[in-house]
N, C-alpha and C positions, 0 to 999 in steps of 0.2 A: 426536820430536813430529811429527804429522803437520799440515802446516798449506799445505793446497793451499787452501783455502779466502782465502788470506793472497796466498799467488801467485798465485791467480785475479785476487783485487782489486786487485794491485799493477800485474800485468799489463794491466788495464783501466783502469786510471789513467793507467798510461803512453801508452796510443791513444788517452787522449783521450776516450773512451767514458763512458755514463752508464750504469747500471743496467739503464737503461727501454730503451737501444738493445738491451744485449744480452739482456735477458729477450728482447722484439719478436722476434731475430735464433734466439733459444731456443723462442719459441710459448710461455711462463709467463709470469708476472705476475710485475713488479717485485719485491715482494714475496715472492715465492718465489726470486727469484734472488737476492737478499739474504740469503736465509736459507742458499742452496747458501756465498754469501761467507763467514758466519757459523760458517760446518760444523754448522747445525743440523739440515740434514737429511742424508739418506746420498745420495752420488752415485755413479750408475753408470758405468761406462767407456761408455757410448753416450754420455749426458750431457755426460762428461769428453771425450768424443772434437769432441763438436760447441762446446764451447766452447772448446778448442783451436782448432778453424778457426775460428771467429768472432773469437777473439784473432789468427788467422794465426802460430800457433807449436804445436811439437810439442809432443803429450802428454807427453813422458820427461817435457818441463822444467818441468812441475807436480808431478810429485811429489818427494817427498821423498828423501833417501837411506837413513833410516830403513825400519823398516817400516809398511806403509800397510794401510787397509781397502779395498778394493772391492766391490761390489754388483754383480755379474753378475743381469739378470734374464733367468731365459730361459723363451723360448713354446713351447709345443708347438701342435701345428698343431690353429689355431681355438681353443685355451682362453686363456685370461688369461694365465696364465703362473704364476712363483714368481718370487724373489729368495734368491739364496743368495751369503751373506755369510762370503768371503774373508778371511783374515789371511794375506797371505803376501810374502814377499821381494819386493826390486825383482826382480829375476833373475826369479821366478815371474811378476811382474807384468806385465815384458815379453813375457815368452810367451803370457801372456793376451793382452796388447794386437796383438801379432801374429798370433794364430791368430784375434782379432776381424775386425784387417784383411785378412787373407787370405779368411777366408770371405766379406767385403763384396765383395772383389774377385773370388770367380769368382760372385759373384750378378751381380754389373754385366757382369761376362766374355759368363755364360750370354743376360743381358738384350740386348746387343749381338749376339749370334750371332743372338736370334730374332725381333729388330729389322730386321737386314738380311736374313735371311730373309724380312721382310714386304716388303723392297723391290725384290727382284728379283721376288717375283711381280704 
């Protein structure tokens, strides 16, 4: 059973947190983030990833040890984009979740290089 939606809420319970902070803390409406608790709509691993910090705990420990779905949406440069809809192993999921942050990380990498580049000149 997949029931991240379960450990999301349990999670936010435990800090203390209300809904309306973390939708606020997410840019959605209450109401929508209710619905991510509920697992009625599909969550992506960006979503998954930013409500992991906003709870202050790693993504692993929301999922399940069964198998999960995720929602990769990805852009092509300037269109909308797609969403392509994953079944696969924690094992796979982790590789996903690390080739996500890795690639965050040499954008931030790149962004810092040409950050200080603006500042020596």
């Amino acid at each position: 059973m997949n029931d991240i939606g379960f450990k999301i809420r349990r999670a936010r319970e435990q800090k203390g947190y209300s809904q309306e902070f973390i939708a606020s803390q997410l840019d959605i409406t209450q109401a929508s983030y209710a619905r991510i608790e509920s697992q009625e709509i599909k969550l992506s691993i960006d979503r998954l990833q930013k409500i992991a910090d906003v709870l202050d705990m790693d993504v692993l420990s929301l999922l399940d040890s069964s198998k999960v779905t995720i929602h990769n949406q990805t852009n092509s440069e300037g269109g909308n984009g797609y969403v392509e809809n994953l079944h696969i192993e924690n094992k796979e999921t982790i590789k996903k979740l690390i080739q996500t942050l890795e690639n965050k990380n040499e954008h931030l990498k790149k962004e810092i290089e040409f950050l200080r580049s603006m500042v020596k000149t």
